[in-house]
C-alpha positions as CSV (number, residue, x, y, z in Angstrom):
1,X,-1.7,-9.3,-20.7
2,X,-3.0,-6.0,-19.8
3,X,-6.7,-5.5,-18.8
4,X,-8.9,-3.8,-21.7
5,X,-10.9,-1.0,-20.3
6,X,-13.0,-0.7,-23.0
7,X,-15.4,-3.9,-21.8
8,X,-17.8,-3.0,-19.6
9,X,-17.4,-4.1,-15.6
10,X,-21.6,-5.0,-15.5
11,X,-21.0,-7.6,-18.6
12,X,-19.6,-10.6,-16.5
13,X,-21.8,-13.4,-14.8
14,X,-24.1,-12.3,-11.9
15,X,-23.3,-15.5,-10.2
16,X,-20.3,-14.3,-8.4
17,X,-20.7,-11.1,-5.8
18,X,-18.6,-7.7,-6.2
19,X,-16.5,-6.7,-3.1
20,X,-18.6,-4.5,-0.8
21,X,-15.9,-2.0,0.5
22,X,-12.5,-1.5,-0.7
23,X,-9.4,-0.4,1.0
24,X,-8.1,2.4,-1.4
25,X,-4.5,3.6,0.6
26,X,-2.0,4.7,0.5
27,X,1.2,2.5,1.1
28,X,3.0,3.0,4.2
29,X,-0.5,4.4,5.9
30,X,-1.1,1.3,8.1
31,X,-3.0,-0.4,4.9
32,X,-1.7,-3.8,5.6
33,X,-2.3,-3.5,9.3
34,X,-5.7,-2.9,8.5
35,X,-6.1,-5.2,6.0
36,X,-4.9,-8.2,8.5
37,X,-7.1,-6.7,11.4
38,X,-10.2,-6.7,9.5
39,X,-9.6,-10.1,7.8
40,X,-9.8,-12.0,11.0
41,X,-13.3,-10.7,12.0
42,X,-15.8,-13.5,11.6
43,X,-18.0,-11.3,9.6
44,X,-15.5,-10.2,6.9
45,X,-14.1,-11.7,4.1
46,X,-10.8,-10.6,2.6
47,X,-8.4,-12.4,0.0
48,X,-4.9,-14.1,1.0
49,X,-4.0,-11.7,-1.9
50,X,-4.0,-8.6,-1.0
51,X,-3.5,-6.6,-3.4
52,X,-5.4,-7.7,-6.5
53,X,-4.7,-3.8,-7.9
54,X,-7.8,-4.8,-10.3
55,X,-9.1,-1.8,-11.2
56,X,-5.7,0.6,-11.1
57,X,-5.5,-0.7,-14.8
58,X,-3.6,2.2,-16.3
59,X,-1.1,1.2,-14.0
60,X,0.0,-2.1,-14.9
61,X,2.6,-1.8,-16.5
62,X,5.7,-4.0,-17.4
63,X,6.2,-7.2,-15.9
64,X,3.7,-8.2,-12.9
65,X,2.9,-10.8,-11.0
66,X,1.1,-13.6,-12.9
67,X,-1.3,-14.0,-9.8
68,X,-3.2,-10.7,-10.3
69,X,-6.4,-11.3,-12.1
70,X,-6.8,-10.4,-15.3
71,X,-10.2,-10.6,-15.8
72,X,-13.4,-10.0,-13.9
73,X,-14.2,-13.0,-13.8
74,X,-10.4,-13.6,-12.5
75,X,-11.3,-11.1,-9.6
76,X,-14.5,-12.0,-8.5
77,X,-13.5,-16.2,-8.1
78,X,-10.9,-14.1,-4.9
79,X,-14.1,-13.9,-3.4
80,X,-15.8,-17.5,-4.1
81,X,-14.6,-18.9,-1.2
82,X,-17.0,-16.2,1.4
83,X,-19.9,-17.5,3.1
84,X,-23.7,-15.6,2.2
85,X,-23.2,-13.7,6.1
86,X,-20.0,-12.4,5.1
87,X,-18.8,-8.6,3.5
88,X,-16.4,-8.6,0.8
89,X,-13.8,-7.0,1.0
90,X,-10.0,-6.1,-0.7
91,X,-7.0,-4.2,-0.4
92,X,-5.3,-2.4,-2.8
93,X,-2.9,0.8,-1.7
94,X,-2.6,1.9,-6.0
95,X,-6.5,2.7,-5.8
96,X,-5.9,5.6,-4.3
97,X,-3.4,6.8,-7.1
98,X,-5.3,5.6,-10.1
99,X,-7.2,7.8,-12.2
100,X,-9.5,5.7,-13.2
101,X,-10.3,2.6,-10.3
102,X,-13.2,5.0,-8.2
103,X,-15.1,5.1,-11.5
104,X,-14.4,1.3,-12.1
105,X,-15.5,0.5,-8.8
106,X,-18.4,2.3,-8.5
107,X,-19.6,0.9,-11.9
108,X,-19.0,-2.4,-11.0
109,X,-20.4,-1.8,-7.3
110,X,-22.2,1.5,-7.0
111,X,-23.0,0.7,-3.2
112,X,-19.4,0.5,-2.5
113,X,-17.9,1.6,0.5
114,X,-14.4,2.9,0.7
115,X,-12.1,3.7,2.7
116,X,-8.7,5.7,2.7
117,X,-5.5,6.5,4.8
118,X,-4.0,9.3,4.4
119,X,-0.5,10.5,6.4
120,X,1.7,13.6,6.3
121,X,3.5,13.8,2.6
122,X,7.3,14.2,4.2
123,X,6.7,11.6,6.2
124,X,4.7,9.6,3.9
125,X,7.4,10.1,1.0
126,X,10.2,9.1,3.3
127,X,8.8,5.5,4.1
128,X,7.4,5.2,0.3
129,X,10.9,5.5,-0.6
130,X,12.5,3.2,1.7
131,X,9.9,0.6,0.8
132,X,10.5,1.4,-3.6
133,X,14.3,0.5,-2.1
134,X,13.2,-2.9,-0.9
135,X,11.2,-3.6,-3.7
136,X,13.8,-2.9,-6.7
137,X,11.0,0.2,-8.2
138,X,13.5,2.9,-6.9
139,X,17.7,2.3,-7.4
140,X,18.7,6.1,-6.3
141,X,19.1,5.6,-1.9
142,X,19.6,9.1,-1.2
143,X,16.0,10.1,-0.6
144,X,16.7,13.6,-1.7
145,X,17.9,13.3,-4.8
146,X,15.2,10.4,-5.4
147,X,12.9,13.7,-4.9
148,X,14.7,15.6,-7.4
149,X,15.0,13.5,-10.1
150,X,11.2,13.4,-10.4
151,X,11.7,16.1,-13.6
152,X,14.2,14.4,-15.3
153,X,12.5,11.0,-15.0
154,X,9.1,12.6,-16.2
155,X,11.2,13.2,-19.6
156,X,12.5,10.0,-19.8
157,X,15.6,10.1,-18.2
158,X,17.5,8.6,-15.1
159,X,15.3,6.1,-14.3
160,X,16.6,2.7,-12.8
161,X,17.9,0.2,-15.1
162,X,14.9,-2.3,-14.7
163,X,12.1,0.1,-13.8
164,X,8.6,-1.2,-15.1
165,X,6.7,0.9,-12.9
166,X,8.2,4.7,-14.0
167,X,5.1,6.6,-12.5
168,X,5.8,5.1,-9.3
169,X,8.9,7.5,-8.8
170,X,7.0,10.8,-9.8
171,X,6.9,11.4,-5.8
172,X,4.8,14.5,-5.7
173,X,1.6,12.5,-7.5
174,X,1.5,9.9,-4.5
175,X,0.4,13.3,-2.4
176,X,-2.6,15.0,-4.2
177,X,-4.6,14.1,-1.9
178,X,-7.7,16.7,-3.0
179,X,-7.5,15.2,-6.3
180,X,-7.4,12.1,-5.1
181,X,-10.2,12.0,-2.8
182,X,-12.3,14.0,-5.2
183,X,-12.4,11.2,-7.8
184,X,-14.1,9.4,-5.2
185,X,-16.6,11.2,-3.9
186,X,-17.5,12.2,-8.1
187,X,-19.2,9.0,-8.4
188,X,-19.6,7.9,-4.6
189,X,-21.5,9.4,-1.9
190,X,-19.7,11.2,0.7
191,X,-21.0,9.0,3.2
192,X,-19.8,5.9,1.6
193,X,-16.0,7.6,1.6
194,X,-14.1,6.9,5.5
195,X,-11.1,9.2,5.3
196,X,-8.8,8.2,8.3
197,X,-5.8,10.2,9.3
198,X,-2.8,8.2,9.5
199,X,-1.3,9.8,13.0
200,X,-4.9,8.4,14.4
201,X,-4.5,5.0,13.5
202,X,-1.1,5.3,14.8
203,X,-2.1,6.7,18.5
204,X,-5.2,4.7,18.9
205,X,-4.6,1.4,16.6
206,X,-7.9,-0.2,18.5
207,X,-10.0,2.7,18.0
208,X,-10.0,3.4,14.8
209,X,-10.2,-0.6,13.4
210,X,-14.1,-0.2,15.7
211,X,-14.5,3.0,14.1
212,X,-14.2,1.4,10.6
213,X,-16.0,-1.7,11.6
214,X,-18.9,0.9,12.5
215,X,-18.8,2.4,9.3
216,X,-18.9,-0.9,7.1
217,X,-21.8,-1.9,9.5
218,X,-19.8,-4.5,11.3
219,X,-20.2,-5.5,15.0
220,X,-17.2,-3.8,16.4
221,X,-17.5,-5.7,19.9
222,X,-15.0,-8.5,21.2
223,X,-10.5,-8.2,20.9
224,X,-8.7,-6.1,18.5
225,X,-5.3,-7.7,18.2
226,X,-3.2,-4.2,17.5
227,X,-0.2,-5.2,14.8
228,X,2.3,-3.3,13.0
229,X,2.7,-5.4,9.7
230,X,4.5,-3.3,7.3
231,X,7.3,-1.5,9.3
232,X,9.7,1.0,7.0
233,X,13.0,-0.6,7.0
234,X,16.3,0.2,5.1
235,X,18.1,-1.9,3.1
236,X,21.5,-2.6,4.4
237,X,23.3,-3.0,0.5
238,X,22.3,-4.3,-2.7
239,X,25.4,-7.0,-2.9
240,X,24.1,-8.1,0.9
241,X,20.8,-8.9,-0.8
242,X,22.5,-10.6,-3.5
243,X,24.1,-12.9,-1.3
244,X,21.9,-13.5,1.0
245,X,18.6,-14.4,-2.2
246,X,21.4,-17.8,-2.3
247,X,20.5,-19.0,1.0
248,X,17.5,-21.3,-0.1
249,X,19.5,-22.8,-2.5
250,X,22.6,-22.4,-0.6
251,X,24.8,-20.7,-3.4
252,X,27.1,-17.8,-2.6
253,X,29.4,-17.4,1.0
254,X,27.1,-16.3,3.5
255,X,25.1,-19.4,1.9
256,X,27.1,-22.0,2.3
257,X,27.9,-20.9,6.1
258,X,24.9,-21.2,7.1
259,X,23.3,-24.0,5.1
260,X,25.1,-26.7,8.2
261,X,23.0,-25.0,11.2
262,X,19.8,-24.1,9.2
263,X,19.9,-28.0,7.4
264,X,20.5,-29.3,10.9
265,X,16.9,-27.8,12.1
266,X,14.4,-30.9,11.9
267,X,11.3,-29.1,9.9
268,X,11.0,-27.6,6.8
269,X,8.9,-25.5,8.1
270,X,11.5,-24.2,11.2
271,X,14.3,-24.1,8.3
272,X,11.9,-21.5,6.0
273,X,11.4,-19.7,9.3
274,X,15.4,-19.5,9.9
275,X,15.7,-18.7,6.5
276,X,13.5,-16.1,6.8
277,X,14.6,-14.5,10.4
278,X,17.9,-14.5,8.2
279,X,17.2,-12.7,5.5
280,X,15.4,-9.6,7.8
281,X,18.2,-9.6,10.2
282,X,21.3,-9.5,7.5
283,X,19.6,-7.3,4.7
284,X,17.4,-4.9,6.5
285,X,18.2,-2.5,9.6
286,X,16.4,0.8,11.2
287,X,16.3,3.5,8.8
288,X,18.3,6.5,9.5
289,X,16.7,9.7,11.2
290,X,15.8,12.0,8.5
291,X,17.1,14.8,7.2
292,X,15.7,17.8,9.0
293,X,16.3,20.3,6.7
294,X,15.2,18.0,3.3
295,X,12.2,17.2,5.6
296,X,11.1,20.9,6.1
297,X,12.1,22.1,2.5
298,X,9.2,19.2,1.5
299,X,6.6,20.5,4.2
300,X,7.2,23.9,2.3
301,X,6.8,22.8,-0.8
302,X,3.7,20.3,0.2
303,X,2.1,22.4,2.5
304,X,-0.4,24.1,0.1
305,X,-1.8,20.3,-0.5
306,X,-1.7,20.2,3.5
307,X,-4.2,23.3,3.7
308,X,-6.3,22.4,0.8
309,X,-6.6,19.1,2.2
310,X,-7.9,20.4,5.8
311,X,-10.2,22.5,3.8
312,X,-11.7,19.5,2.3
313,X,-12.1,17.3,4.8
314,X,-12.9,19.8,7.7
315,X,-10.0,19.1,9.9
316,X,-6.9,21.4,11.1
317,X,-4.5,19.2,9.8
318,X,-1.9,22.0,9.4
319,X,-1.6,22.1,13.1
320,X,-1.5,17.9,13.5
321,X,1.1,17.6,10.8
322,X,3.4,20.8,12.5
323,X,3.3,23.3,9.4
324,X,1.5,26.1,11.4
325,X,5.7,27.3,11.3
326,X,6.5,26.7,7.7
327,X,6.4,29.9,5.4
């Protein structure tokens, strides 16, 4: 069941408290890293779910996880568990993307803070790609003609077989950034918008977590631990992945020959681990270096956003990202 936009957010119980800052995207920015860097301060409180994708209504579509909340009173009972000296706070890269979750949140918390990552669109395509891949959105593996079936698939046409999220392969949307941010700052203060720059967060991981502690008025003294949580990997073969989803249950070849040494592990807990190490080692590898040539073509193409972009937030970013030499 789909959530009705039509009742408003203010209507539910006052007993429960809204998030206070949000984490907006996008995927494959360092969202997760930040996410799990945050949720371990003392002063924070985040959901084990991290993605409750609440307010990107408009883009629940097909078959989801029954998990998500459905209502607001669904969403607000993530945050029960927080003590009174505790900021809320949730994750959920689709925000970003949504047309309508800045005005949802800002109804629902006016005072909200928010705050987005945004990387280089090649780049940023590249890894969104790999990661539809792993998750069964995208079938097509060639990453450039993923890209150029965005037309057809707008029509209708060449999608994968068991797509339920279509608008998730219409690549060129994830990167309107402009748009994007503007939606935002149209119903939220500039001051309560952080717009980080993925190639920052990559070169000083430490840095920018204080700097976004600082912003959501968060003591940003004491250890940082610096993680990478959701690296871009390639999936080795859709009939490996077959295979290997038998190992719990130990059905299939590569099941059955390892179900002797993972059952001879004493825990349950070291055979979920094994299990586990398993399935990352025989299904997913290092992605292959990209495609120089497809890589500038999309620079060209993007790099209008790119300037606009700089404009807005009053940053050279066509010099960062390398497109002072693309026509």
């Amino acid at each position: 069941m789909t959530v009705s936009t039509d009742v408003p957010l203010v209507a539910t119980t006052r007993r429960q408290r809204a998030p206070d800052f949000f984490i907006v995207g996008h995927p494959k920015c360092g969202t997760t890293a930040l996410y799990e860097m945050l949720r371990h301060r003392e002063a924070i409180f985040m959901p084990s779910l991290k993605e409750p994708q609440f307010f990107s209504r408009e883009m629940r579509t097909g078959t989801r996880p029954a998990r998500l909340p459905d209502t607001l009173d669904d969403y607000l009972a993530l945050f029960a568990p927080a003590r009174a000296d505790q900021i809320l706070g949730e994750a959920s890269p689709s925000y970003l993307r949504s047309a309508t979750a800045a005005a949802l949140i800002a109804e629902l918390q006016p005072a909200a803070r928010v705050v987005a990552i945004l990387r280089e669109p090649a780049s940023f395509l590249r890894s969104l790609h790999l990661q539809f891949l792993r998750n069964h959105v995208e079938s097509e593996r060639d990453f450039g003609k993923a890209i150029s079936l965005e037309e057809a698939r707008r029509g209708g046409s060449r999608m994968p077989r068991d797509s339920h999220r279509p608008a998730d392969l219409f690549y060129s949307e994830h990167v309107r950034y402009v748009d994007q941010l503007r939606r935002y700052h149209a119903v939220l203060s500039r001051e309560q918008v952080l717009v980080l720059i993925y190639d920052d967060f990559r070169a000083d991981n430490e840095g920018t977590v204080r700097s976004v502690l600082r912003f959501l008025d968060v003591d940003d003294s004491g250890d940082i631990d610096v993680l990478d949580a959701n690296p871009s990997v390639r999936l080795r073969s859709g009939q490996m992945e077959n295979a290997v989803k038998g190992l719990p249950g130990g059905h299939g070849g590569i099941a059955r020959a390892a179900r002797v040494p993972v059952k001879a592990l004493t825990s349950q807990r070291l055979r979920h681990g094994a299990l586990r190490f398993a399935r990352r080692r025989l299904l997913y590898t290092e992605p292959a270096a990209p495609d120089d040539i497809l890589m500038r073509e999309l620079r060209h193409r993007f790099k209008g956003e790119v300037v606009a972009l700089g404009e807005y937030v009053g940053r050279d970013l066509v010099s960062l990202w390398g497109y002072g030499s693309i026509d």
